[in-house]
C-alpha positions in Angstrom: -0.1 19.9 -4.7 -2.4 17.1 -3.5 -0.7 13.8 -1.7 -1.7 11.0 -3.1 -0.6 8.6 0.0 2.2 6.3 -2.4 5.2 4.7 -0.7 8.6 2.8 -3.1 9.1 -0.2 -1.5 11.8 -2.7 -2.7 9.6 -5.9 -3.3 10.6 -8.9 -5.1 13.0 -8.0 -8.2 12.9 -4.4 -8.1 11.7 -1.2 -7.3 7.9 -0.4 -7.2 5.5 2.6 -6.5 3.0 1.6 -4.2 -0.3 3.8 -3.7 -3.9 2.9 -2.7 -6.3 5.6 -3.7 -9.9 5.7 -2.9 -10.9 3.3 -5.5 -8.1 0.7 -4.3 -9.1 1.0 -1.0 -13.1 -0.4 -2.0 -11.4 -3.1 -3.9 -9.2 -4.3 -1.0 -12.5 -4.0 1.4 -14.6 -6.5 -1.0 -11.3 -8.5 -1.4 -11.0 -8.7 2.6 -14.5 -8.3 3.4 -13.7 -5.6 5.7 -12.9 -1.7 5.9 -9.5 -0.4 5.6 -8.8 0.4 9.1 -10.2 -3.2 10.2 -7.7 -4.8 8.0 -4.8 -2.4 9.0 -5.7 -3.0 12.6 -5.5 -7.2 11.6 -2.3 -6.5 9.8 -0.9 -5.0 13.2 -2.3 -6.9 16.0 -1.6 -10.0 14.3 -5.0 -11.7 13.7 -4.6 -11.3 9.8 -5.6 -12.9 7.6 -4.2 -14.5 4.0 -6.2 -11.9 1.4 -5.3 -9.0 4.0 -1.8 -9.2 2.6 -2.3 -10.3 -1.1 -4.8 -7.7 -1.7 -3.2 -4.9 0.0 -0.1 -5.3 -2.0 -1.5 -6.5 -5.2 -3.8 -3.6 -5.1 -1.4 -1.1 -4.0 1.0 -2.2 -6.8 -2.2 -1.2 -9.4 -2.3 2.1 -8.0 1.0 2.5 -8.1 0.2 2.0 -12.1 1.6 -1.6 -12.3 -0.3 -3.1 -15.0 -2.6 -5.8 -13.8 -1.2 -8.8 -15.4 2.0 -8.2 -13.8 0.7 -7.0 -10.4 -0.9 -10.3 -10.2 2.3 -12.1 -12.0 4.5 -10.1 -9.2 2.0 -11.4 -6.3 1.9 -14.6 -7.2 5.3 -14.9 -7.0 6.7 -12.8 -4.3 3.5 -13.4 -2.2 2.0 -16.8 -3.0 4.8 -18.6 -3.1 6.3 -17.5 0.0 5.8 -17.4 3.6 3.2 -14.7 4.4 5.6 -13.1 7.4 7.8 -12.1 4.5 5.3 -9.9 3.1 3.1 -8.9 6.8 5.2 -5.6 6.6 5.0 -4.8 2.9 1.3 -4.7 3.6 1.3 -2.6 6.7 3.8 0.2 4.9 1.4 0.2 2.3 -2.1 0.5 3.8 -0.4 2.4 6.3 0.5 5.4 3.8 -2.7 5.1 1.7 -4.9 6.0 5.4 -2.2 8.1 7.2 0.4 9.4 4.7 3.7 8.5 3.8 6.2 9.5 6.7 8.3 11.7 4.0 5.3 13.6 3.2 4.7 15.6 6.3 0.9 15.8 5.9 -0.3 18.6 7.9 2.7 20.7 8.4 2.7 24.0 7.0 4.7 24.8 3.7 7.4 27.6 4.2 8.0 30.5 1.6 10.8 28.5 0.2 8.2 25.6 -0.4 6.2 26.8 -1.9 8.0 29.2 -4.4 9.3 25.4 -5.5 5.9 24.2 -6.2 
């Protein structure tokens, strides 16, 4: 089994599966005009920047298979319209698992017997 770097996150009214996948990842470097790592390193030293955070999370919510409309409906609301320190940590969890991993998915660690007669 394959990870595919997606993080739940409670965000705005519920729930949501976050994931940025290779494809996500060129979309928020056009959006941002910069590579993933740049942006992440922005998102963490404090020098971001507006679309840093609104593309991270509304593209991470489309690979987490929100439908677009509401992706953009959900961002608009709980991004938008609030102050963008609410949402500074939403972005780095999410760009954060999509180049590193999610913390619960020990990436690198070797399955045991056990493990892997569950897979």
């Amino acid at each position: 089994m394959s990870r595919d770097a997606s993080i739940e996150l409670n965000f705005g009214d519920g729930t949501y599966t976050f994931r940025l996948g290779w494809g996500e990842l060129a979309k928020v470097q056009e959006a941002c005009d910069s590579g993933p790592y740049v942006v992440l390193q922005r998102l963490y030293d404090n020098s971001w920047r507006l679309n840093d955070i609104r593309e991270v999370i509304r593209w991470g919510l489309i690979g987490g298979e929100t439908k677009p409309g509401e992706a953009l409906k959900l961002v608009r609301d709980y991004v938008e319209e609030r102050p963008p320190l609410e949402n500074v940590l939403f972005a780095q969890a999410i760009l954060s698992a999509a180049l590193q991993g999610a913390p619960e998915e020990d990436v690198g660690k070797p399955k045991q017997q056990s493990d892997l007669a569950n897979a």
